[in-house]
C-alpha positions in Angstrom: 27.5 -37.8 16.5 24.1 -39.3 16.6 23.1 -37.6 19.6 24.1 -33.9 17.9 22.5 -35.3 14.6 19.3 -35.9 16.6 19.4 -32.4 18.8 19.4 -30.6 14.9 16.5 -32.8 13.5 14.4 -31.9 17.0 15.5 -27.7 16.6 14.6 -28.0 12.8 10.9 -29.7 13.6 10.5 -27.1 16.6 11.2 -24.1 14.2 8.7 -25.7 11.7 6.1 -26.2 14.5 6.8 -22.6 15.6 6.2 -21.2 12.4 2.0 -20.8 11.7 0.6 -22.8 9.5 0.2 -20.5 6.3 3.8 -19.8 6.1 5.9 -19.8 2.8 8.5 -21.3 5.2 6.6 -25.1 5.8 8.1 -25.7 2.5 11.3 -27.8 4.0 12.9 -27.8 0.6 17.0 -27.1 0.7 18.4 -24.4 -1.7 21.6 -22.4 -2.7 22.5 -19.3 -2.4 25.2 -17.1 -4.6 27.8 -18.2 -2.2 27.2 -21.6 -2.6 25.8 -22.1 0.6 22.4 -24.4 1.2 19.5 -22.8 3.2 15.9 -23.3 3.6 13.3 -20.6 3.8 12.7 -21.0 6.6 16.4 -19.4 7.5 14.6 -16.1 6.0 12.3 -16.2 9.1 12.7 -12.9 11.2 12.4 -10.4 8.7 10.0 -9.1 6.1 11.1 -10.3 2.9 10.2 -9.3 -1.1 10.3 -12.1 -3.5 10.4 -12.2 -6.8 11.1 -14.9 -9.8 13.7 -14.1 -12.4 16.0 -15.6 -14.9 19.4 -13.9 -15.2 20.1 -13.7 -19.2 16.4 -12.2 -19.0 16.8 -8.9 -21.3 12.6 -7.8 -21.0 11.1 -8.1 -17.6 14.2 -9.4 -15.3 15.6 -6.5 -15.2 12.6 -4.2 -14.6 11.7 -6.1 -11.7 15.5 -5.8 -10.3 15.6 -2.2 -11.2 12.1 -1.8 -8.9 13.4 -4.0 -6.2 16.4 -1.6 -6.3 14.1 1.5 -6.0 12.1 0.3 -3.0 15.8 -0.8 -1.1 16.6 2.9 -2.2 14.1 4.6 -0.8 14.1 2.7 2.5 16.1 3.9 5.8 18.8 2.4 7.1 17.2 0.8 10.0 14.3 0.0 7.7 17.1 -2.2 5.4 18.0 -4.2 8.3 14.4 -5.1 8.9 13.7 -6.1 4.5 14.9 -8.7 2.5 15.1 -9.1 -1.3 15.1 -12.4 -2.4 15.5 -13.4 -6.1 14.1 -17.1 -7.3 15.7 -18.4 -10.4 13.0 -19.6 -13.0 16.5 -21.4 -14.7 17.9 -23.7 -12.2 19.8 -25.6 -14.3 21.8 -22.1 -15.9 21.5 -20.0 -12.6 24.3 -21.7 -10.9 25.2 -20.1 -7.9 28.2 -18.8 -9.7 25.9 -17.3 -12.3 24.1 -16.1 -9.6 27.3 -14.4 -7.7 27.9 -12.6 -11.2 24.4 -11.5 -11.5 24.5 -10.1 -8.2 27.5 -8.3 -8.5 26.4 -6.9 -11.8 23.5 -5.5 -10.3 25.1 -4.0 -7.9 22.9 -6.3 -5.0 24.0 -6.0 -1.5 23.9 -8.6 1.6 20.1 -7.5 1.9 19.8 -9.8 -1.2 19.3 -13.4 -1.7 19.5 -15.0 -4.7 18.4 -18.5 -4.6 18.9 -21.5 -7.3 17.4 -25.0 -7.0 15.9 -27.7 -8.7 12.8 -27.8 -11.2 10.6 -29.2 -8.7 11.5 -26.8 -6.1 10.6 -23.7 -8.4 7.7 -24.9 -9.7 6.1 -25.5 -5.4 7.4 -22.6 -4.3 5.7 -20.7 -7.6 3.0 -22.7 -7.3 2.6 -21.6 -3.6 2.7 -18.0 -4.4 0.6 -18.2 -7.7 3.6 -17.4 -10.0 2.7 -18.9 -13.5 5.8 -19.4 -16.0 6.5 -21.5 -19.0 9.3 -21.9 -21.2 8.8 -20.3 -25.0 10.3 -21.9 -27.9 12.6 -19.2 -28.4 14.5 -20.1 -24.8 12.5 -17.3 -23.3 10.6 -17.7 -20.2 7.2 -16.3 -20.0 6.6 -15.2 -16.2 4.1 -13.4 -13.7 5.9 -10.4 -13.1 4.8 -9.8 -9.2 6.6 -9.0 -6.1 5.5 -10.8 -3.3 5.7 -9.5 0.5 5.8 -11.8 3.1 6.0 -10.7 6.9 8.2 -12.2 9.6 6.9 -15.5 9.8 6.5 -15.7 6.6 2.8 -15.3 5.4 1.8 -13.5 2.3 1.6 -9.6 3.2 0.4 -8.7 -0.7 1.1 -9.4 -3.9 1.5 -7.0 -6.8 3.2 -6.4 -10.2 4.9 -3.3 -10.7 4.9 0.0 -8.5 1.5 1.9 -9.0 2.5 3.9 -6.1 6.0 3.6 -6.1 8.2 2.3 -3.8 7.1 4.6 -1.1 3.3 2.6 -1.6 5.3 -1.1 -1.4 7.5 0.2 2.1 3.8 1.5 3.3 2.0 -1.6 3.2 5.6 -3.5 4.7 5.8 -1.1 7.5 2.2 -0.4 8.4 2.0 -4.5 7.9 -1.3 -4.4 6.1 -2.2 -8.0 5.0 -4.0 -8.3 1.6 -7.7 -8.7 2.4 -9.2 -12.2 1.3 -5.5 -13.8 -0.1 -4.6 -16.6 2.4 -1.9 -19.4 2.0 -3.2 -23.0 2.2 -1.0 -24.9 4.6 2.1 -26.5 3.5 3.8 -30.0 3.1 6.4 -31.3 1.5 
């Protein structure tokens, strides 16, 4: 048991070392998924991903940013899906249970392209942090949040960043495809 316990810590420190050193995915932080099931970023590696931060009894800008989200996995091609993520960060840990999270999901009509992810205060507020998200929590229960939809490639470096769709979603699957990196907007290295 040790020995097998030892060969996953060794693959989990190769992975990291494999990964460059401005990736999203250094942060080693353990999360849940809708189906109750822990994963780390890093398990995101392989594929171009969009991010974006919501809370799900958000009734203003939540659901725009879905609804957008929804538009570019709309407009994309099959084999073009296969190659995208969508991936959903809860601003609300402690209410965005996985479970609420499973509901939200199958409200909205979000497929297995989507991950919805729920963890702890701290995690949100790096992984925010790390992608220049800003939120704080209004007195009303309301959370005021950046509204931006982060791209990351592959490996998990910061493609662009931008709020809304000036072009549509045809501009956001552009930029993805052609793999055009956002002049002067670098990630520092990570560490947890």
């Amino acid at each position: 048991m040790k020995t097998l316990t030892l060969l996953l810590a060794l693959l989990s420190l190769n992975a990291l070392a494999a990964l460059p050193g401005d990736s999203l995915y250094q942060l080693n932080d353990q999360w849940q998924n809708r189906h109750e099931k822990t994963l780390k970023l890093q398990d995101m590696a392989g594929k171009k991903q969009l991010f974006a931060f919501i809370y799900t009894d958000c009734a203003t800008a939540c659901p725009i940013i879905v609804s957008e989200l929804k538009r570019i996995q709309q407009a994309l091609t099959p084999e073009q899906q296969q190659r995208i993520g969508f991936v959903l960060v809860s601003l609300t840990p402690g209410t965005d249970t996985p479970k609420v999270m499973a509901h939200f999901a199958r409200q909205h009509e979000l497929d297995e392209h989507w991950t919805l992810l729920s963890g702890n205060e701290h995690q949100v507020r790096t992984l925010a942090m790390a992608l220049n998200i800003k939120y704080m929590g209004l007195a009303n229960g309301e959370i005021a949040h950046s509204n931006a939809i982060t791209a990351l490639d592959e490996q998990g470096r910061i493609l662009f960043q931008q709020s809304g769709l000036p072009d549509g979603p045809e501009g956001v699957i552009a930029k993805m495809v052609c793999n055009q990196q956002a002049a002067g907007y670098t990630l520092n290295r990570f560490s947890n």
